[in-house]
N, C-alpha and C positions, 0 to 999 in steps of 0.2 A: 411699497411700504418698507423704510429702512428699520431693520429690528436696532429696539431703543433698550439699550442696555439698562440705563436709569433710569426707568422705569420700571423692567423687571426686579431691578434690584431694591427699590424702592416696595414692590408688592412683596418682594419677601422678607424684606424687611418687618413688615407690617405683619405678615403670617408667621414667621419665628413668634411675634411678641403673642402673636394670639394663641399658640400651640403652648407656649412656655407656661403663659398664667396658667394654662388648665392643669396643670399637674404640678405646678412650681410651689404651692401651697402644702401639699400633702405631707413632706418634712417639716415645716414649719408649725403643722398643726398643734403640738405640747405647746408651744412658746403661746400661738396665738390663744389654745386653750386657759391656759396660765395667766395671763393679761389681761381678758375677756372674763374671766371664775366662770368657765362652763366644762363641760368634759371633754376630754381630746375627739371622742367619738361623734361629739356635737357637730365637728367645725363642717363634717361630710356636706352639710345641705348648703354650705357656701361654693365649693368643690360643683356640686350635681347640678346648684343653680345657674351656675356657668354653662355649663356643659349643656345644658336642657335647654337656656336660652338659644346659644347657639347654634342645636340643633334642629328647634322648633322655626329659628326666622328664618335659615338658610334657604328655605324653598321659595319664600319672595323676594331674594336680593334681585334675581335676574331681572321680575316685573317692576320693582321700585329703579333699578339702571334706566328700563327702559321707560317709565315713566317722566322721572325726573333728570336722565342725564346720568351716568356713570362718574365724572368728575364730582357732580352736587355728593350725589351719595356717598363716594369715597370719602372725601372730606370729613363730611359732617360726620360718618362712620368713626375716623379718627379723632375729631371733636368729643365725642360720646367716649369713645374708649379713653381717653387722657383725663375726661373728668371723673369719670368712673374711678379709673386707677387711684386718680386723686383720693376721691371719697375711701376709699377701700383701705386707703394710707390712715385715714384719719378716722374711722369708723371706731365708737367709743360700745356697742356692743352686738353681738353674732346676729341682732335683723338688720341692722343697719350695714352689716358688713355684707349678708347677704343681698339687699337690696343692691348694695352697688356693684353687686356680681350680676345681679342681674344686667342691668345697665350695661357695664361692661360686654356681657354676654352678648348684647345686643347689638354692640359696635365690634367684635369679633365677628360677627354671624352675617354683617353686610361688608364689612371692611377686605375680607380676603378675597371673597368670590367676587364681587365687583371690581376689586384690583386686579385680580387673574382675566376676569371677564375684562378688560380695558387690552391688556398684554395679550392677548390672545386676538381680539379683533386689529390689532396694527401690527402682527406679524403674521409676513408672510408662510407658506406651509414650509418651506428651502430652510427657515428661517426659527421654527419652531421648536427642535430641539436645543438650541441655544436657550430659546425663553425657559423651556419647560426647568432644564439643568438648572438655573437660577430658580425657580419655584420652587424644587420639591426639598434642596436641603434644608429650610426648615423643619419639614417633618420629620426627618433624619436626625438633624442635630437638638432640639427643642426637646425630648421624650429622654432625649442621654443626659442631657444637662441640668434640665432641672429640677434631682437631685440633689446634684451636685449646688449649686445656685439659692435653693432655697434652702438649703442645709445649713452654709456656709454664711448665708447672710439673717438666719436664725439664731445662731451660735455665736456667731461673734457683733454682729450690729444689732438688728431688730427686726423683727417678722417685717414691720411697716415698708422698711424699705426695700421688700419685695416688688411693694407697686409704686414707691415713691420713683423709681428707675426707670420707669414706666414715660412720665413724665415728660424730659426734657426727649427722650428718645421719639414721644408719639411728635412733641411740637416741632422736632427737626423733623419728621416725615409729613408734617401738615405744611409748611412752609415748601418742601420740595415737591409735595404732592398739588400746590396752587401753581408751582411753575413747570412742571411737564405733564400733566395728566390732561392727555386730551378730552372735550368736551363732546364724545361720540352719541349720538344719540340716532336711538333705531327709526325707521321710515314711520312704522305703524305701532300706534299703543293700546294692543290690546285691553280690554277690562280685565280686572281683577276677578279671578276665578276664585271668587271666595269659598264655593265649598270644596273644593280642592284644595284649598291652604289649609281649612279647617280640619279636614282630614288627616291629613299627610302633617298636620299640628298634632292632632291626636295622637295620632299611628307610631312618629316618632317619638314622642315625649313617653307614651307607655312604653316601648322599646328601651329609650335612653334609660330607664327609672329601673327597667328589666334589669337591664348589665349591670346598673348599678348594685340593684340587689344580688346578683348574682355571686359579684363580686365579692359579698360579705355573707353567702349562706342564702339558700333558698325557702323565702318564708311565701305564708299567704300573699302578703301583699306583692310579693315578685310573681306570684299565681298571677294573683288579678292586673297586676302591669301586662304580662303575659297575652292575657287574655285581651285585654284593651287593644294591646298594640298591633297582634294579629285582625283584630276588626276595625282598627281605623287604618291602616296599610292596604287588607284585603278591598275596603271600599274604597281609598286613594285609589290604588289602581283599576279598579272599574270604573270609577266615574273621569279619570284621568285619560284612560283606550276611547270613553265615548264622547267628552265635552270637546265644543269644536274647537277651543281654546284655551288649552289645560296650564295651571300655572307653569306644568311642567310635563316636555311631550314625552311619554312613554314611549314614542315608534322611532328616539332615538336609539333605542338599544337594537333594531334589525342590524344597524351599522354593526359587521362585526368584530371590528375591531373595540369598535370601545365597547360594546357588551363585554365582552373577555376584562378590561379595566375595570367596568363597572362591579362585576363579580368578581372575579379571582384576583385585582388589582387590590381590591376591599377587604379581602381575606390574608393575601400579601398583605397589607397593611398592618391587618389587626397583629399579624404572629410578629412582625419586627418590630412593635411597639410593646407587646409583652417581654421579650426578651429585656432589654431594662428596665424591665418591672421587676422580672423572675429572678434576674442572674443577680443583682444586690443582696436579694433576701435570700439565695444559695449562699454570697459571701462571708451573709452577715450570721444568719440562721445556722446555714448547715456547717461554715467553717469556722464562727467564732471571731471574724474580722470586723472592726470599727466600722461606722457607716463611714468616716473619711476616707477609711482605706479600699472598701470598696466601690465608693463613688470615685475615686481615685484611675481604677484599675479599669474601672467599665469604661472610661474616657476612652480606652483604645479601642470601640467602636465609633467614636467619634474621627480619630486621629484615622480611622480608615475610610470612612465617609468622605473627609475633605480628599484624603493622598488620592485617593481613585477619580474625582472629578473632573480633573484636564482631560482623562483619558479614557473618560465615558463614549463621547459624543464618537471620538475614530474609533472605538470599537464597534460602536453600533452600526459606524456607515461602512467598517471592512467585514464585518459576521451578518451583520440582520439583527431588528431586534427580538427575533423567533429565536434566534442562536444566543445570544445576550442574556434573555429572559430564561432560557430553559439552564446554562450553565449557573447563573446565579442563582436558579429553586435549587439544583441539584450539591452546588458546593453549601448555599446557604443550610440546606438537611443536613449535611454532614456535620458540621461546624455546631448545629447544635444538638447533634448527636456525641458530639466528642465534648461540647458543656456538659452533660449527664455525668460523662466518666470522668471530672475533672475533679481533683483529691486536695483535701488540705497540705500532702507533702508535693504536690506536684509544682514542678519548677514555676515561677512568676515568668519569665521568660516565656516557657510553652504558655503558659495562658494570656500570654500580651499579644502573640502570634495569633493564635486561634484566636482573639474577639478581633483582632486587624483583619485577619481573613475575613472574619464573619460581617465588619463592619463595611468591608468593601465590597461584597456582592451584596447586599443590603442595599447599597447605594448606586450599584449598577442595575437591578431586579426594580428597586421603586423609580427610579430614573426610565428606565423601558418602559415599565407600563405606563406611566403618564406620558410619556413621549407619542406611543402608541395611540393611545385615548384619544386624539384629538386628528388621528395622521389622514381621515376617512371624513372627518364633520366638516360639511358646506359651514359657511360663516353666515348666511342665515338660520342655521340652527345651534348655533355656535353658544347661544346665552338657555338655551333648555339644555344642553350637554355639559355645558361647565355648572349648571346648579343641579344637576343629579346628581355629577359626579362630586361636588362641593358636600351635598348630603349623605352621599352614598360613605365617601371618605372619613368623615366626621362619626357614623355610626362605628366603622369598623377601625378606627382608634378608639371608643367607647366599648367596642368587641374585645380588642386586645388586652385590654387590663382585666374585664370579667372575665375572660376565657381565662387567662394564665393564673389567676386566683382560682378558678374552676378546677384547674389540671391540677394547682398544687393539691387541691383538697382532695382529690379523686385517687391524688397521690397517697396522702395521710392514710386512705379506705384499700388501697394495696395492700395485701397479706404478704408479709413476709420481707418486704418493704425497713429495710434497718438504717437506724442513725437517723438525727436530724438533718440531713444533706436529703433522703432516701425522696421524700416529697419531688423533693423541686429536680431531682435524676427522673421521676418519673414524668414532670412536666414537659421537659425541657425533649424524652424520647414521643412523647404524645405530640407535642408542639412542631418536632421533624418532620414523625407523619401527615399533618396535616398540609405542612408544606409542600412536601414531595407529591400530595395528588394533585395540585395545584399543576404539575408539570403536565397532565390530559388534555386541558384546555389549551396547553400553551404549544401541543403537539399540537394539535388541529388548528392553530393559523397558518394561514399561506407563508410561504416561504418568504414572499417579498413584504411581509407586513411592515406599516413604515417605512417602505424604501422610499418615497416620495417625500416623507419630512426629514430622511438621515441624509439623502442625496448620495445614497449608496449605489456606489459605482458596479454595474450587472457585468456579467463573464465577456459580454462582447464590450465593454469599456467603454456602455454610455449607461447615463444614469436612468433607470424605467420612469416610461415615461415621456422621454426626451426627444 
């Protein structure tokens, strides 16, 4: 199987737009507030709807692929998201705008993992860190931008065409998604494990509702989300270890290499999605700069994300991605341990350096672990391991934003704690920590982790394996 470029490029394609909507609104909110006569506070259940849909279908994209066909489903996926967006453009008040978030939700929730799921089954493993490096900077770049993005076309155009942009962009990838996406379809079509959706529907959606209260202060109802989510989770996975065919196989995680993605990849995820959350509202909050000028400045974790990409893949196949993974936890803590101490007189220069640093091991640390992820999965368990890990991912960018509003608050309840910077200095040393234990797990892989997908050349000058 020749790896198809255009294809991967086409699924991330698709995965940018879906990562973007999810936070692209959040600046936007006054304007849509304002236009809509509801309060800026309202627009959240458009936001959560998103996110909750997405979260809730992601566990049957893998049995709807292999039901109906991986092509049928992409498509149609992208069909649903482009009318959606539509709706959303022309939505005249917050149920009807919500409703087409749903929608939308909906065509996000199948459209990526089934995409990833297609590029994944026609690449070979020699073959697989190429694809992966085309999949994961969306996640990278999507969380930095749209800020920026929805700020920008808030301010000067119209909230609408936020998702009017949507549009011709989903119908150029439904047009190139009918001329390369192969029609793969699995040998055997299991039944739908309906209580196992049911659950793991449950489990997440109190979870997702969890963060989200979190994120704004813990009341009752983030109790009883709490509470919900831990007992439809706890029962997912018992009835998931025991049914003979789970919608989703729990005995992928012995593999351990993606156990380690699954977990610590999850929690990586969550802290480098908080970081443009946090460091805006340090710029804006603790030092008194314009949202432009700080959506401005954070770009240069973007501008480090791209610059490191050519030079991803040979680092992984001259070091390991054990060696790759653990320098980017360990420069990644630092970076934002040196955000904490960063001062309103301090040079724009140093702080341009420091988020390039930061953005570039960001970008080499999320690039490993999914590289990893996958370097150990036979390709018949290929579509249960890209939808846990499709779920598992999607919780823990729903982690990173409550956590980093958690840390700033936990911040606020610091004695002694001065100036309004002092919060988010506190977040930002809490949020290193967390990343720096992340380096245990990554101690205890084998040395040669991923040497079979990096094609990393062994001390006696053949590749393991070989």
């Amino acid at each position: 199987m020749e790896f198809q470029r255009g294809l991967a490029l086409l699924v991330a394609g698709t995965f940018f737009m879906e990562i973007l909507d999810g936070t692209v609104i959040t600046p936007a909110a006054p304007h849509i507030a304002a236009e809509l006569g509801i309060a800026p506070i309202d627009v959240n259940v458009a936001i959560t709807a998103y996110v909750l849909t997405i979260g809730v279908l992601i566990p049957i994209s893998g049995w709807l692929a292999d039901r109906f066909g991986p092509r049928r489903v992409f498509t149609v996926a992208i069909v649903l998201f482009v009318l959606a967006s539509l709706g959303c453009a022309l939505a005249p008040t917050l149920p009807a705008l919500t409703a087409a978030r749903v929608v939308q939700g909906a065509g996000g929730a199948l459209m990526v993992p089934v995409g990833r799921l297609v590029v994944l089954r026609t690449t070979e493993k020699s073959d697989l860190v190429r694809a992966i490096a085309y999949l994961t900077w969306p996640a990278l770049l999507a969380p930095v931008l749209a800020p920026v993005v929805g700020g920008l076309l808030a301010d000067y155009a119209s909230w609408r065409w936020i998702f009017v942009i949507n549009v011709p962009l989903g119908l150029a990838a439904l047009v190139v998604a009918l001329r390369i996406v192969p029609d793969l379809r699995a040998d055997a079509r299991d039944p739908l494990d309906r209580a196992g959706f049911a659950l793991m529907a449950v489990g997440v959606a109190g979870l997702i509702v969890a963060l989200e209260g979190l994120g704004s202060g813990f009341t009752p109802s983030t109790a009883v989300a709490l509470v919900v989510a831990a007992a439809g989770l706890g029962l997912a996975v018992r009835h998931l270890l025991r049914a003979p065919r789970p919608i989703v196989d729990l005995r992928i995680l012995r593999v351990t290499t993606f156990r380690t993605t699954a977990a610590s990849g999850s929690v990586y995820r969550g802290v480098i999605i908080a970081v443009p959350f946090v460091l805006p509202l340090l710029f804006q909050v603790g030092f008194g700069w314009s949202a432009a000028q700080a959506g401005l400045v954070v770009i240069a974790l973007f501008v480090g994300n791209v610059g490191i990409k050519p030079a991803t893949t040979p680092l992984m196949r001259r070091l390991g991605i054990r060696t790759v993974l653990l320098w980017s936890i360990v420069i990644g803590a630092a970076c934002l341990v040196g955000m904490a101490f960063l001062e309103p007189t301090t040079p724009l220069p140093v702080i341009l350096v420091l988020l390039l640093v930061s953005g570039i091991v960001r970008s080499t640390g999320f690039t490993a672990y999914n590289s990893v992820a996958f370097a150990d999965v036979g390709q018949d368990r290929m579509n249960h391991a890209n939808t846990l890990l499709s779920t598992l991912q999607e919780l823990g960018a729903g982690l990173g934003v409550a956590i980093g509003a958690l840390l700033v608050r936990l911040g606020e309840a610091v004695p002694g704690v001065a100036g309004a910077a002092g919060p988010y200095r506190v977040a930002f040393v809490l949020l290193s920590i967390i990343l720096a234990l992340l380096a245990i797990p990554t101690l205890l892989l084998p040395r040669t982790a991923g040497d079979e997908v990096t094609g990393r050349v062994s001390l006696h000058g053949a590749a393991p394996g070989s």
